[in-house]
N, C-alpha and C positions, 0 to 999 in steps of 0.2 A: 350295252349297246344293242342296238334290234340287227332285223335279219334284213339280208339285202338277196335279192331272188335275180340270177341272171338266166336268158333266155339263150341260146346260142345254135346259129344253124347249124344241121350236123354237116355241112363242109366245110365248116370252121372248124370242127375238130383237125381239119388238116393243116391250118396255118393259124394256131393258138400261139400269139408272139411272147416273146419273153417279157413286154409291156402290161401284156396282159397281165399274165401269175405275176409280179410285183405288184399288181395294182389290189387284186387279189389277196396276194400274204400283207398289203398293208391296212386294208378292210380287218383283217384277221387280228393283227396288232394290235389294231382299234380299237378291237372287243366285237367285231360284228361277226354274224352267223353267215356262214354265205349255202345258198339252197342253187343248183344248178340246173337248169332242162332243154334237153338239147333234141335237135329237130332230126331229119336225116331223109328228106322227101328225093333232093339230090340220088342219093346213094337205091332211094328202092326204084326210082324210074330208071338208074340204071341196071338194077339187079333185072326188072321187069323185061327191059328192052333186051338184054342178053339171055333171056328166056321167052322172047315171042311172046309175050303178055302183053297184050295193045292196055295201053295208057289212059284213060279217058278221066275228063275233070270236067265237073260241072258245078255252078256256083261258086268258084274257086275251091271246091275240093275235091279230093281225086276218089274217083268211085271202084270201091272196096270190094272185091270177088271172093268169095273164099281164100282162091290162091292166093288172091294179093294179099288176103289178111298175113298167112301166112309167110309171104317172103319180107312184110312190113315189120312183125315179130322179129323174123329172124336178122334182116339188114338192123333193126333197130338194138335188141338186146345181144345179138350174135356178133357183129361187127362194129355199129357206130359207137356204142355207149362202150364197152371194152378200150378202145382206143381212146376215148378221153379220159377213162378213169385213169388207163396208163400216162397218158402224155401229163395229166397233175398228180400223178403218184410220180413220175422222175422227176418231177420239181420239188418233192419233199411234200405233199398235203398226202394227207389221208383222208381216202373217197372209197365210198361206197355206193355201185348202181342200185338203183329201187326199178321198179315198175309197178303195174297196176294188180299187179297179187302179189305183191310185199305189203301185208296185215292186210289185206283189201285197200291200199291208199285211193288210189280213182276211181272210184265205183260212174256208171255213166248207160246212156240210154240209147239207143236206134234215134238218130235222127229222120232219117224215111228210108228204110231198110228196100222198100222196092226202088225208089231212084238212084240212092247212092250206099246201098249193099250194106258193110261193118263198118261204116263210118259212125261217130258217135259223137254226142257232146257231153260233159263232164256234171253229171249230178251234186257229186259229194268227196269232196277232200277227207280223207282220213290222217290230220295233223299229226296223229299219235305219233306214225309210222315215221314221219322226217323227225319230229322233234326227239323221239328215243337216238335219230341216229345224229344228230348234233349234240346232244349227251353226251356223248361219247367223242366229241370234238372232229367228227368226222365231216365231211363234205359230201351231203347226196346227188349225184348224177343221177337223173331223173326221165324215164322216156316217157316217149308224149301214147301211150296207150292205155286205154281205160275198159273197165269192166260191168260188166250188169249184173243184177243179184242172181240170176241162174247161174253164172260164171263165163258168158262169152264175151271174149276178147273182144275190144273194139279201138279202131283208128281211129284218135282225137287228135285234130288239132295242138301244134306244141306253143303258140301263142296263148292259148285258150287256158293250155296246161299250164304255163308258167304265174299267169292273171289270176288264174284259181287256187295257185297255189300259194300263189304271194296275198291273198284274200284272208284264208284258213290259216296261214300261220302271222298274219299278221304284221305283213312287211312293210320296212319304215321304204327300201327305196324297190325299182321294177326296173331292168334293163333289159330291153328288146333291142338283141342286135340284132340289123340286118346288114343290107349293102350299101346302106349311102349313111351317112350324117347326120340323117334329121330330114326335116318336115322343113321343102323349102318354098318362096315364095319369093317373087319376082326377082330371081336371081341370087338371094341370100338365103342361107339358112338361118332360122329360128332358135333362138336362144333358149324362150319360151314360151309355155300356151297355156290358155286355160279351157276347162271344158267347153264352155261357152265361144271360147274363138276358134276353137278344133271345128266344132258345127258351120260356123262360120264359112270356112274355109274348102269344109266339105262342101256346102251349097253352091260357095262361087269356082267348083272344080280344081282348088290347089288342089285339097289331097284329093288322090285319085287311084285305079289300080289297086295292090297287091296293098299299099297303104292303108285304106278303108278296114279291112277288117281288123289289121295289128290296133290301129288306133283304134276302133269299137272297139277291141279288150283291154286295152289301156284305159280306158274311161269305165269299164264295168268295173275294173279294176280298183281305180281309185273312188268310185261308188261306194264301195265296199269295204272301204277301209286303208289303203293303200296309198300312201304320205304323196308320191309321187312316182310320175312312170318318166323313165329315159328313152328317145329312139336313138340309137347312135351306132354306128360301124365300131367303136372299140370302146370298152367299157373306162378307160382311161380320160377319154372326151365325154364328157357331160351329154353330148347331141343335143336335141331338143327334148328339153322337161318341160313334162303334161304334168298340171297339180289341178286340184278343183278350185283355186284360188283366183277369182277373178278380178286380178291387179295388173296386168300386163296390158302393155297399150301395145 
């Protein structure tokens, strides 16, 4: 069975329901690989704010100081990813965190280093490094930080990170949770979409907001080899599936 890549805010590591891991060890039963990557943007605007670090985002993303690289590391691999590895290790899986200098996995570039500092976008997946640790039947928790070939850290995107990763290792499904349900339109949510009606939709302002870019990776995504992406608040609910199939009326 193939791999199934889920994306998860890191303040979902604090209310991962019991629905969830069921859904989870049923995937596993299946025969499927599951690849984890989790966010934590929450936890470092608060590490920041409890440190007198003003806060600043531009383009929608948050522009990277030294310091802030710094506390983004540490909230990241220090505290968020630790607590989820634990909250699915007392559920019985075996996990293992990665980041972007485990074997070099995310190697990645300056996106405009005078505007928005150690911000980065992701070059190159190094598949070796997750696929050695589902060998081993483990489950990679995965943070969203990426590297350059001289060796500096940089703040990527964890949507960006989980599309590229579900890319390189060749995942059959994409689950992007966020906080709502899916992708809705005049009072309903979406079942589902195809690349061609996501555009759509973006032109007549459905999607809008914090949406736009998850969906842009969702579409580079299944560009790229990716069976299909899911938006959805719990990976239990289908939410709206994005497929490049355009059969959906």
């Amino acid at each position: 069975m193939g791999k199934i890549v889920v994306k998860i805010g890191g303040v979902a590591s604090d209310n991962l329901t019991q629905s969830f891991f069921q859904q989870i060890e049923e995937w596993q039963t299946a025969g499927h690989e599951i690849i984890v990557v989790h966010g934590g943007g929450y936890y470092i605007t608060e590490m920041m704010e409890r440190l007198n670090i003003p806060v600043t985002i531009k383009e929608g993303l948050r522009v990277t100081t030294e310091q802030a690289l710094k506390i983004t590391q540490m909230v990241l691999i220090g505290q968020v990813q630790p607590t989820i590895t634990t909250l699915f290790q007392q559920q019985g899986f075996a996990t293992i965190g990665l980041n972007a200098s485990s074997d070099n996995m995310i190697q990645g570039k300056f996106i405009d280093q005078e505007k928005l500092g150690y911000v980065g976008e992701i070059t190159e997946v190094n598949p070796a490094a997750i696929e050695g640790v589902l060998y081993r039947n483990y489950i990679p928790i995965i943070a969203p930080l990426g590297m350059t070939s001289s060796g500096q850290w940089l703040n990527v995107n964890a949507d960006d990170t989980a599309c590229k990763i579900a890319e390189e290792v060749g995942a059959e499904a994409l689950y992007l949770l966020t906080d709502v349900p899916g992708v809705k339109q005049a009072g309903e949510w979406l079942e589902k979409l195809s690349i061609a009606e996501v555009e759509e939709l973006k032109n007549e302002e459905v999607i809008t907001g914090g949406m736009i870019p998850k969906i842009n990776s969702a579409i580079n995504a299944l560009e790229n080899g990716v069976s299909e992406v899911h938006i959805t608040n719990c990976i239990e609910k289908a939410g709206t599936v994005i497929t490049k199939e355009e059969v959906f009326a």
